[in-house]
MARVEXTOR-162700 format. One record per residue (C-alpha): residue in one letter; x, y, z. Coordinates in steps of 0.001 Angstrom, whole numbers, plus 500000, padded with zeros to 6 digits. Layout:
N
aXYZ
...
END
This chain:
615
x554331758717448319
x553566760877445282
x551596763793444968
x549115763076442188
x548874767123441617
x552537767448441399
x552536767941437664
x551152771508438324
x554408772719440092
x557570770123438781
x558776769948435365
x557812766750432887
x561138765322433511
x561075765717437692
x557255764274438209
x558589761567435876
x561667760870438068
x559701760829440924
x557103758699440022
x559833756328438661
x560812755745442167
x557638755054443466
x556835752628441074
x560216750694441296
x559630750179445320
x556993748101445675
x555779749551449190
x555523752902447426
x553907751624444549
x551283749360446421
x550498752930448352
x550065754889445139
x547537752238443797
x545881752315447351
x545580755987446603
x543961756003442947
x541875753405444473
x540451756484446777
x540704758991444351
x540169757563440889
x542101759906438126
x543897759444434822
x547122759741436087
x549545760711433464
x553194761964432532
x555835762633429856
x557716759889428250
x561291759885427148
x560933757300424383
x560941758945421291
x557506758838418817
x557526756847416038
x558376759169412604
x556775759537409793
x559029761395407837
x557793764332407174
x560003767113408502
x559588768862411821
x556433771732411362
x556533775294413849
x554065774244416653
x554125770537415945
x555045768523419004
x558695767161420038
x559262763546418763
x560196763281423059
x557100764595424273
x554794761639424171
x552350761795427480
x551744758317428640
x548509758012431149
x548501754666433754
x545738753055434118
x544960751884437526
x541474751059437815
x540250747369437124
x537975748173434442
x539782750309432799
x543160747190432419
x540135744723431643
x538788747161428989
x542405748019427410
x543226743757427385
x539949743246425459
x538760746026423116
x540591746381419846
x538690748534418631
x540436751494420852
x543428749786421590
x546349748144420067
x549396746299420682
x551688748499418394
x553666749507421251
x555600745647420990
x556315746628417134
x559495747109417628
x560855744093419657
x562306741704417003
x560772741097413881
x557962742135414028
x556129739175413343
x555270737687416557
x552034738075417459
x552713740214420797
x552977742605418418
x549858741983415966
x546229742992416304
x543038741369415013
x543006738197412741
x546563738289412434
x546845737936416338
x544284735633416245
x545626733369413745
x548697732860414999
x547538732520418437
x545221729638417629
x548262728639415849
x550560728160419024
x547546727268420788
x547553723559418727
x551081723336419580
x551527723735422973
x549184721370424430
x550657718887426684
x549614716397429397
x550606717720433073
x552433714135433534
x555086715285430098
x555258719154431673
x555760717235435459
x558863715227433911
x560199718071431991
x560236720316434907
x561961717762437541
x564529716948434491
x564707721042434294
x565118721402437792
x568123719080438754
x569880720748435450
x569748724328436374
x570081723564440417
x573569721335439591
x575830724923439679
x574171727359441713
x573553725040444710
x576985723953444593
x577822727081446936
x576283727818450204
x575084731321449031
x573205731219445297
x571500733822443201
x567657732737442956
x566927735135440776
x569534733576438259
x568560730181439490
x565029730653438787
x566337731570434695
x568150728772434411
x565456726496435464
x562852728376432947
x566190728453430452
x566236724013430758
x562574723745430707
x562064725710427491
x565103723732425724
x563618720436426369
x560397721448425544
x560706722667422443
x563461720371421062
x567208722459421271
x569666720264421838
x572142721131424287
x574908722909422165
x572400725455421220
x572090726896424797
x574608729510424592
x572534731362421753
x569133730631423631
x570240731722426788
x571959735014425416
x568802735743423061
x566317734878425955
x567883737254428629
x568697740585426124
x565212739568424817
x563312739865427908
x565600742556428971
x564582745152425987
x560865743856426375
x561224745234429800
x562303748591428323
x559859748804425734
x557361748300428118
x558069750667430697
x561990751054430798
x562135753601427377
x559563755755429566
x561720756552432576
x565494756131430760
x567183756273427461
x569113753230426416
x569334752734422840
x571791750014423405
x569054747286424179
x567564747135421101
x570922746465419322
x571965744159421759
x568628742011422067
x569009742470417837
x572467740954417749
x571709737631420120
x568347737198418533
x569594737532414782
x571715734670415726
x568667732692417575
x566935733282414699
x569328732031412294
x570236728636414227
x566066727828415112
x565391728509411391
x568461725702410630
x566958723349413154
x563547723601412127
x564560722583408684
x566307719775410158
x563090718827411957
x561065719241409300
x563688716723407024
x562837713837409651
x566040714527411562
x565979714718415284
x568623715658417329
x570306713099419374
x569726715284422173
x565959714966421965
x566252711244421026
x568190710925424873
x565152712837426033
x562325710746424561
x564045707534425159
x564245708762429307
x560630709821428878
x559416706650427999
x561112705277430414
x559832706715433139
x555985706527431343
x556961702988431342
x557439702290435204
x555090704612436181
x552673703166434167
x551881706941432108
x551562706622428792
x551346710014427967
x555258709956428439
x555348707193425354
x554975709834422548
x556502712543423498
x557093715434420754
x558694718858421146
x557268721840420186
x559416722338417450
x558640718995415443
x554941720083416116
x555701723099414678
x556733722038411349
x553934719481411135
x551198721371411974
x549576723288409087
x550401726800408627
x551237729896406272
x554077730704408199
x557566730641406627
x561021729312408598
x561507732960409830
x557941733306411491
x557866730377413145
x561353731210414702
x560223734149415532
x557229732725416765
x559572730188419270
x561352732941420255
x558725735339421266
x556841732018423325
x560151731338425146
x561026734542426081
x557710735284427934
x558178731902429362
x561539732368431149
x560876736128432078
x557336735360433499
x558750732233435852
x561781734044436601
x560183736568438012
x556912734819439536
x559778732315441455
x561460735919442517
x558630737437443410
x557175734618445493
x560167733649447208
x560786737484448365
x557208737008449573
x557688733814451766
x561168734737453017
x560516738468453976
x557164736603456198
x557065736321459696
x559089733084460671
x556047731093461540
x554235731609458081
x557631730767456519
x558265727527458871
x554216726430457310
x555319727530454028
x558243724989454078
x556675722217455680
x553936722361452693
x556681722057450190
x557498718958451962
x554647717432451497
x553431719146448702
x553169716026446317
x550606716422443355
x546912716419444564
x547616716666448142
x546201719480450257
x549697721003451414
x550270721206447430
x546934723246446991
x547942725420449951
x551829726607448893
x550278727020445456
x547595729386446904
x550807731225448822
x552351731869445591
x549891733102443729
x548980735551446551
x552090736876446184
x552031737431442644
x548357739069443298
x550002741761445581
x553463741959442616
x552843740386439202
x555577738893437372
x554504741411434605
x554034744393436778
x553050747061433798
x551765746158429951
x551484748965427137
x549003749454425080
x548260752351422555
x544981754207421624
x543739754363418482
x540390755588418496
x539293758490421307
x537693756760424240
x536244758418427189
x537086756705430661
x534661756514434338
x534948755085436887
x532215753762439480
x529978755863436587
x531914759050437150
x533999760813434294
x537491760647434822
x539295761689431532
x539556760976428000
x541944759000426385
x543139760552422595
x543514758368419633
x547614757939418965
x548527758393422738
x550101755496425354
x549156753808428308
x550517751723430506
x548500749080432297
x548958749068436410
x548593745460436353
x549478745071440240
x546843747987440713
x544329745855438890
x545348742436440924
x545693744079444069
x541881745709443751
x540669742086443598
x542314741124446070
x538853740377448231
x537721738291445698
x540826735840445025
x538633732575446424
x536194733573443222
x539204732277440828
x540272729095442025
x543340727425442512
x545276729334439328
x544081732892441137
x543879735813439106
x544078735184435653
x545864738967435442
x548313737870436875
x549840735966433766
x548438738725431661
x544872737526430784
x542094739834430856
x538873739248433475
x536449738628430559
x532849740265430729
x531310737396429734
x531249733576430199
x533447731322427972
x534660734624426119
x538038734122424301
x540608736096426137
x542561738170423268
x545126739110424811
x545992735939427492
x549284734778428262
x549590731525426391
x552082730309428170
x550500730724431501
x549508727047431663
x553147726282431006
x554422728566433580
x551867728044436545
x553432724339437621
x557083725345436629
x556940728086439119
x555268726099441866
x557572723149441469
x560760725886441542
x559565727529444153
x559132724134446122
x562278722810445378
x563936726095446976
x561780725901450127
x563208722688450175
x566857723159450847
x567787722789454401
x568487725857456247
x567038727810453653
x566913731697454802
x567740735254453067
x571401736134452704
x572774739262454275
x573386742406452473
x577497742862452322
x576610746628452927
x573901746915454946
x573879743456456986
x570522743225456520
x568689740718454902
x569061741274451152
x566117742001449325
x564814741426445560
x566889743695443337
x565010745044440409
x564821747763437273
x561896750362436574
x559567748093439264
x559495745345436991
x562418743036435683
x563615741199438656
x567151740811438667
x569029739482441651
x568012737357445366
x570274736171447291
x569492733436449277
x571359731257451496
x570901727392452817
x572792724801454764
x575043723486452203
x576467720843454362
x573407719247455110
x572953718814451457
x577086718495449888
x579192717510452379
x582554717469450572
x584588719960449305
x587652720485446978
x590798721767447319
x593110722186445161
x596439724391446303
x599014725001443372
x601996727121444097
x605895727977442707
x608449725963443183
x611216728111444223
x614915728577442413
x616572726359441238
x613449724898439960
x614985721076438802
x616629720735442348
x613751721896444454
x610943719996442548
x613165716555443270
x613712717615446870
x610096717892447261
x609227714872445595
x612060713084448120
x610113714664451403
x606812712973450560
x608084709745449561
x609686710034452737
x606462711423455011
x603651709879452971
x603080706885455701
x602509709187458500
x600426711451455893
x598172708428455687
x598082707182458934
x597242711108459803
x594235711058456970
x593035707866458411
x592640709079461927
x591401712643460698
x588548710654458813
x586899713590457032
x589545713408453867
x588036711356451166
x590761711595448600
x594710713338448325
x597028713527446877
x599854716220445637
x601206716739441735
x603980718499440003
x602782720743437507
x603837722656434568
x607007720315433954
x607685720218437606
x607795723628437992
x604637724130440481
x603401721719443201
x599941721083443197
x597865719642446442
x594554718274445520
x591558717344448213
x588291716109448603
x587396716886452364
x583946716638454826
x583355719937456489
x584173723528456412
x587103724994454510
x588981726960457996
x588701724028459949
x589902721754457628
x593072723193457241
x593491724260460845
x593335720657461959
x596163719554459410
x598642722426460422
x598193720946464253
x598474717269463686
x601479717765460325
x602415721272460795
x606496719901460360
x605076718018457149
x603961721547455444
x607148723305456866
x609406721089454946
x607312721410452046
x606666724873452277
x610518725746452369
x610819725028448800
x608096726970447816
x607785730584446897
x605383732947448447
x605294730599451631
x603157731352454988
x604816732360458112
x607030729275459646
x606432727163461734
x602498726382460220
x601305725132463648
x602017728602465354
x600191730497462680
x597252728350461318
x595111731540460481
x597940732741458250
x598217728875456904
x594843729117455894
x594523732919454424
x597530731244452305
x595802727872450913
x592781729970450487
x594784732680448185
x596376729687445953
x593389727150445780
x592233727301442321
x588107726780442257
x586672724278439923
x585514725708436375
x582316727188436808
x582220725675440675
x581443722279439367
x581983719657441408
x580878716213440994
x580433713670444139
x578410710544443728
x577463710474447670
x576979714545448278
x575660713728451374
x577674711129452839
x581088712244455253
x584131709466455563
x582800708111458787
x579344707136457044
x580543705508454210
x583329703386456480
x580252702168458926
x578402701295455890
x581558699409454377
x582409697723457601
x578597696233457906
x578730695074454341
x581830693448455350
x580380691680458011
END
């Protein structure tokens, strides 16, 4: 905990430090908003971000271009008030990430025009966002899920990384530069937001500069190609398997689909090439930064619950088709979650005209024209907490960044537009990884604990590790052992080739009766100068190998005696050094990508089912 009259006896820099850490723990922080819930107060302290210059030179008695004082504002009416009136606040504090141009950044008409703007274009029927997501999902799951233990964190990207390409039209090539211009994107957002406060890191605006130049450049090219009548055949794949599926599930909202970027260039605008880049880029970054951390955030949440909260939590996902009550339930889960830690935990804003601030009718402070705040956005979810059955099924709406209007059917200025977008892609992720058999937390390396959701300044969520029952879900493996053929080379590599000629019947009679070996076979390499052994086995990796040096132990010693680097000899009276060997020279698949057309079926399945179709 903090103590709010610290200032009076630490330095700037020390009360800044410590209330750094309290905000980037989220026990500590949820305590410190408990506690300006008792005692309401302006709570503020000194930036390290730099002011903006105008110029003119440094004046005796003017203040240091590092000694901006930033005050949070914790109280609900106070976030509602800064989201809404633009008459004392601005968004100027987003000038600075990219171009300028995207309206993040802008206030009055110009906001508002280009917000009504991206409005028109991103309306789309749930059934299109449904298919896009499940298309989204099985693209970003394919790696990660490959290995027992998977980043969700760095799942839950990937899925928001797929979704956004297919919605608004790159074709796959292009996915290097999105992803790279999404993630340092998001990643100086962060730090203008609250990051530049706390640290100093001038690097993240030149890196988030370089990928997005390049974004820039390539979206500018392909709306032009767009806009010429040319679609990629990327997108043509994608609307052809839409239909499709429209088709047989008799939808035909799925008939027609368009990206956003052909919309874009048809719908009537003032916006040049470079705008409405920037304009993509600013809506996709939100996108993937606001569902990868809502999927963090929630899944932290459910995983960290007692087990038989998690157990109902997992059986919902289940069942949690569309319209169902177990769907309606596991939705209201994760937006509970996000209640007690929005995915955007803090949002600036900066005065421009002196406003006076009470609370409950009291006086608590005034806020001077030209100074910062930063929005408590958790403070202001968390105090309406009692009230969360007054907003429905999509919960707070300040939790994607819209404002609790004062009045009925008021236009939210400051909204997150791509809320709507984000909502059901975070449900449906979230789902999918309750799904996974076995699904649990992974243990800290260090601690052997359960490892918890790693993230910067409070905020940008960065790493979960999760675990789940692989097996149940991929049963093979490969294996793939290459190693030296000793000197001389030429004689060696023929001797070997003699000794399995000579053993390969009782190699297959031995994979027969193992029957947990779909495929082997061995290679020479590198013009016979290495000897590789390739697999695809049922099972784990130890006691795999551990069977074979039992039941051929003298086929691997002859083998092995030509190789360099060997294990200890004979193999069947030191399997654990057999294995610690095959495990130091298999060679993993590129990128762990490994492609079975029956993940879930062992040897002995698929034999029964060939031997009934058979009879």
């Amino acid at each position: 905990m903090i103590d709010l009259d610290a200032p009076a006896s630490l330095t700037p820099f020390q009360f800044s430090q410590r209330l750094l850490r309290v905000l980037s723990d989220d026990a500590q922080r949820a305590a410190l908003y408990a506690q300006l819930q008792r005692e309401p107060r302006l709570l503020q302290f000194q930036s390290m971000a730099q002011a903006p210059s105008d110029g003119a030179a440094a004046t005796p008695g003017s203040v240091p271009p590092f000694h901006q004082t930033v005050t949070l504002l914790a109280a609900r009416e106070h976030i509602d008030l800064a989201m809404r009136d633009d008459r004392h606040f601005s968004n100027a504090s987003y000038a600075a990430l990219g171009s300028g141009t995207f309206m993040l950044g802008l206030d009055g008409m110009a906001h508002a025009m280009q917000r009504g703007f991206a409005q028109r274009v991103l309306k789309y029927h749930p059934a299109e966002l449904a298919a896009l997501i499940d298309i989204a999902w099985r693209a970003a799951a394919v790696l990660p899920l490959k290995q027992r233990r998977f980043d969700a964190a760095a799942l839950a990207e990937q899925v928001g990384l797929r979704f956004a390409a297919l919605l608004f039209g790159f074709p796959l090539h292009e996915h290097p530069y999105l992803e790279a211009a999404m993630r340092y994107g998001y990643q100086h957002l962060v730090y203008q937001i609250i990051g530049r406060h706390f640290s100093y890191d001038p690097a993240a605006a030149v890196a988030a500069q370089k990928a997005g130049a390049l974004f820039l450049q390539r979206t500018v090219a392909l709306l032009g190609e767009y806009a010429a009548g040319q679609v990629p055949d990327d997108v043509r794949e994608l609307q052809a398997r839409l239909a499709a599926i429209g088709e047989a599930r008799k939808l035909d909202a799925l008939q027609h689909f368009q990206p956003v970027c052909a919309r874009l260039v048809a719908e009537p605008s003032d916006l040049s090439g470079a705008e409405l880049a920037s304009l993509l880029g600013g809506l996709i970054a939100g996108t993937i930064g606001n569902v990868q951390a809502s999927v963090s955030i929630a899944l932290q949440a459910l995983m960290a619950a007692p087990q038989g909260t998690l157990t109902q939590a997992i059986a919902e996902a289940h069942a949690a088709e569309p319209g169902t009550a177990e769907r309606a339930r596991l939705q209201r889960r994760v937006m509970d979650a996000l209640a007690d830690n929005p995915p955007a935990a803090f949002l600036p804003r900066q005065v421009i005209a002196d406003l006076p601030l009470t609370v409950g009718g009291q006086p608590v402070g005034t806020l001077k024209a030209g100074s910062l705040v930063l929005l408590a956005i958790g403070a202001g979810t968390r105090e309406m907490r009692p009230h969360a059955d007054d907003f429905g099924p999509r919960g707070d709406p300040l939790i994607f960044g819209a404002a609790a209007s004062a009045e009925p059917g008021a236009q939210h200025v400051h909204d997150c537009l791509g809320a709507y977008l984000a909502q059901p892609l975070v449900l449906e992720t979230v789902r999918r990884v309750l799904m996974l058999p076995g699904i649990t937390r992974a243990l800290d390396v260090d601690t052997g604990e359960p490892a918890a959701l790693v993230k910067t300044w409070g905020f940008r969520c960065d790493k979960l590790m999760l675990e789940y029952s692989r097996d149940r879900a991929i049963t093979q493996q490969p294996l793939a052992v290459i190693m030296k053929i000793k000197a001389p080379v030429a004689e060696n590599a023929e001797k070997l080739r003699q000794t399995i000629a000579v053993a390969a019947p009782r190699i297959e009679m031995k994979l027969d009766e193992a029957r947990h070996v779909h495929f082997a076979w061995f290679m020479l390499l590198d013009n016979d100068t290495r000897l590789g052994l390739f697999t695809a086995f049922d099972g784990a990796f130890d006691e795999y190998l551990k069977h074979f040096s039992r039941t051929v132990g003298p086929l691997f010693d002859s083998i092995y005696q030509y190789l360099e680097d060997a294990p200890p000899l004979p193999v069947a009276d030191h399997p654990e050094a057999f294995v610690a060997k095959a495990r130091q020279y298999n060679t993993a698949p590129v990128g762990g990508y490994f492609y079975s057309a029956y993940p879930a079926a062992p040897v002995v399945d698929i034999q029964h089912a060939l031997k009934e179709r058979a009879q």
